[in-house]
NUVEXMI-624586 format. One record per residue (C-alpha): x, y, z negated; residue in one letter. Coordinates in nm, 4 decimals, padded with zeros to 6 digits. Example, Ala and Ser with C-alpha at 12.3 -4.5 7.8 and 13.67 -1.06 7.14 Angstrom:
// residues 2
          u          v          w   r
    01.2300   -00.4500   -00.7800   A
    01.3670   -00.1060   -00.7140   S
// end
This chain:
// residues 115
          u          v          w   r
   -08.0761   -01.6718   -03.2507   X
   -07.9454   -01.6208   -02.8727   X
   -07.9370   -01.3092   -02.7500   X
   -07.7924   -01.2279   -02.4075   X
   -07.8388   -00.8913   -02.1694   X
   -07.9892   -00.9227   -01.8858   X
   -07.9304   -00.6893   -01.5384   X
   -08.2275   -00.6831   -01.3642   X
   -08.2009   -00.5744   -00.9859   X
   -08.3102   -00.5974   -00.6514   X
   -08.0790   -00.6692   -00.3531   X
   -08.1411   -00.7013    00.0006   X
   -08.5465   -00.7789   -00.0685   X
   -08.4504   -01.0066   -00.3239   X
   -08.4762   -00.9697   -00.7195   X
   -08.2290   -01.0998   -01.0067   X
   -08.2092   -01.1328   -01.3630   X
   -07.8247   -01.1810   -01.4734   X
   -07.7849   -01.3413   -01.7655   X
   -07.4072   -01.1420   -01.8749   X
   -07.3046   -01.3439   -02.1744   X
   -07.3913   -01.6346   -01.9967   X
   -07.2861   -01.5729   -01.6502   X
   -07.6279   -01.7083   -01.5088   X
   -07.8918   -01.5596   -01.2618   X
   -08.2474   -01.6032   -01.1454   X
   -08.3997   -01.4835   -00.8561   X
   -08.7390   -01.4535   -00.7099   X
   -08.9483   -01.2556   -00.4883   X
   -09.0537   -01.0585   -00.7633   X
   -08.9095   -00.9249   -01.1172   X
   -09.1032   -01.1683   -01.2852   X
   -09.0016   -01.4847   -01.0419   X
   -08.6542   -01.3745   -01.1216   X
   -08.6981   -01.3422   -01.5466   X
   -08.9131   -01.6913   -01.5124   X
   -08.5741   -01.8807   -01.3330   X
   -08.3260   -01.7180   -01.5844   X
   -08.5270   -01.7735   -01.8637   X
   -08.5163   -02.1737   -01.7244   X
   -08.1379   -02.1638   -01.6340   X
   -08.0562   -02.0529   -01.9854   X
   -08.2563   -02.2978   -02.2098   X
   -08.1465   -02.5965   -01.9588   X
   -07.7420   -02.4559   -01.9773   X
   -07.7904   -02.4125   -02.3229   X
   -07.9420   -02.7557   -02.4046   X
   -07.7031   -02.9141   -02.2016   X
   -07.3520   -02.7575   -02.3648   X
   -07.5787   -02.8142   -02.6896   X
   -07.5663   -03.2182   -02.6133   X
   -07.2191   -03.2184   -02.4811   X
   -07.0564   -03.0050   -02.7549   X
   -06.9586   -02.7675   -02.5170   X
   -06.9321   -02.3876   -02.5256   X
   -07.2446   -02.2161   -02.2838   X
   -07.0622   -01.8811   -02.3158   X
   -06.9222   -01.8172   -02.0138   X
   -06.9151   -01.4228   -01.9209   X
   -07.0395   -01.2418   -01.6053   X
   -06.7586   -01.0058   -01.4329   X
   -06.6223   -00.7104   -01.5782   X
   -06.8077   -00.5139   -01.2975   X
   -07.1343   -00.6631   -01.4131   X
   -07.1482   -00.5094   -01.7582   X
   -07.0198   -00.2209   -01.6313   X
   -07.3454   -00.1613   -01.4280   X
   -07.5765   -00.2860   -01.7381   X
   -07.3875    00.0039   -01.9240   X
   -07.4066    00.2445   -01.6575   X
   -07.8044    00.1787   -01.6360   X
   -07.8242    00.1798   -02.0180   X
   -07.6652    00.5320   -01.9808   X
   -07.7545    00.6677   -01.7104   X
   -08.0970    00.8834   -01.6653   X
   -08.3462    00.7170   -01.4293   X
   -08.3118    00.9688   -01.1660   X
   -07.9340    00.9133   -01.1663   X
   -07.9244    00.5555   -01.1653   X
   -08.2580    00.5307   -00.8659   X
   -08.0742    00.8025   -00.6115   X
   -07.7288    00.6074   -00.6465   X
   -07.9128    00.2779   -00.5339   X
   -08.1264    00.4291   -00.2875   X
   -07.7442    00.4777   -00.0931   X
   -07.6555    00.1713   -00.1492   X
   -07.9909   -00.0226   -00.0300   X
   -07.9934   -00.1762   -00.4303   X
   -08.3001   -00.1090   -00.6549   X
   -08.1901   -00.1002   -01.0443   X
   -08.5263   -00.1350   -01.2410   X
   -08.3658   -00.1790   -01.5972   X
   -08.1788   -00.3710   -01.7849   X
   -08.2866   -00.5460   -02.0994   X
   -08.2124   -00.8716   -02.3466   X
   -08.3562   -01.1891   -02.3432   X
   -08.4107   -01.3774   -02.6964   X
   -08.3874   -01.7520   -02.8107   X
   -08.4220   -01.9729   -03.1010   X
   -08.2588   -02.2855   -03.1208   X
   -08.4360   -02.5663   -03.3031   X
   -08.4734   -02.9037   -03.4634   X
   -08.7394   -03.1755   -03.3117   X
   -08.8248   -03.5072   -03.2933   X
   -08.6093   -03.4877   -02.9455   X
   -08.3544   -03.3184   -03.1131   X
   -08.2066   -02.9279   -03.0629   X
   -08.4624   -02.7218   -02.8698   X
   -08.4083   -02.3715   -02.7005   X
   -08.6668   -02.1597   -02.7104   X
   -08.7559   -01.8771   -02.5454   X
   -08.9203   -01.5464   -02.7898   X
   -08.9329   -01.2594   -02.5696   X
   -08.7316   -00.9853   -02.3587   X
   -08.6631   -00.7164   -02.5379   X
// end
């Protein structure tokens, strides 16, 4: 099973799901716009490394993880007044689980649910 955390934010009108083992984002109009593209940029960057052999872990920056901490940690009165001065809107921050799988068209990532 893959399991990667997942920042969940909105900046400048705009949300985004970052993936932070695998250094990938989605974004959308809405939180679940943004959890939809992630949830597609992982299973197609997995897929992909999967066929060439390669390694998909790639991390997000330090600073990244250091807010998905920080909003792990933080109370939600905290972590809402701090963003409110900086014009950011941190909703929560979660993990995102896969399954990878044999088919007839080979190794399949799938997604199971956001925990």
């Amino acid at each position: 099973m893959l399991t990667t955390r997942v920042l969940l934010y909105r900046d400048e009108g705009e949300w985004i799901a970052h993936s932070l083992e695998l250094d990938l984002v989605g974004t959308g109009e809405n939180e679940e716009e943004a959890k939809k593209e992630l949830v597609g940029a992982i299973v197609t960057q997995v897929e992909f490394c999967h066929e060439k052999g390669w390694d998909p872990f790639s991390p997000a920056p330090e600073n990244v993880f250091k807010i998905w901490e920080k909003v792990q940690l933080e109370t939600w009165e905290t972590v809402l007044a701090q963003a409110q001065e900086k014009n950011q809107e941190y909703r929560f921050a979660s993990s995102l689980n896969f399954r990878l799988s044999e088919s007839e068209q080979g190794r399949r990532l799938k997604f199971l649910q956001m925990a």
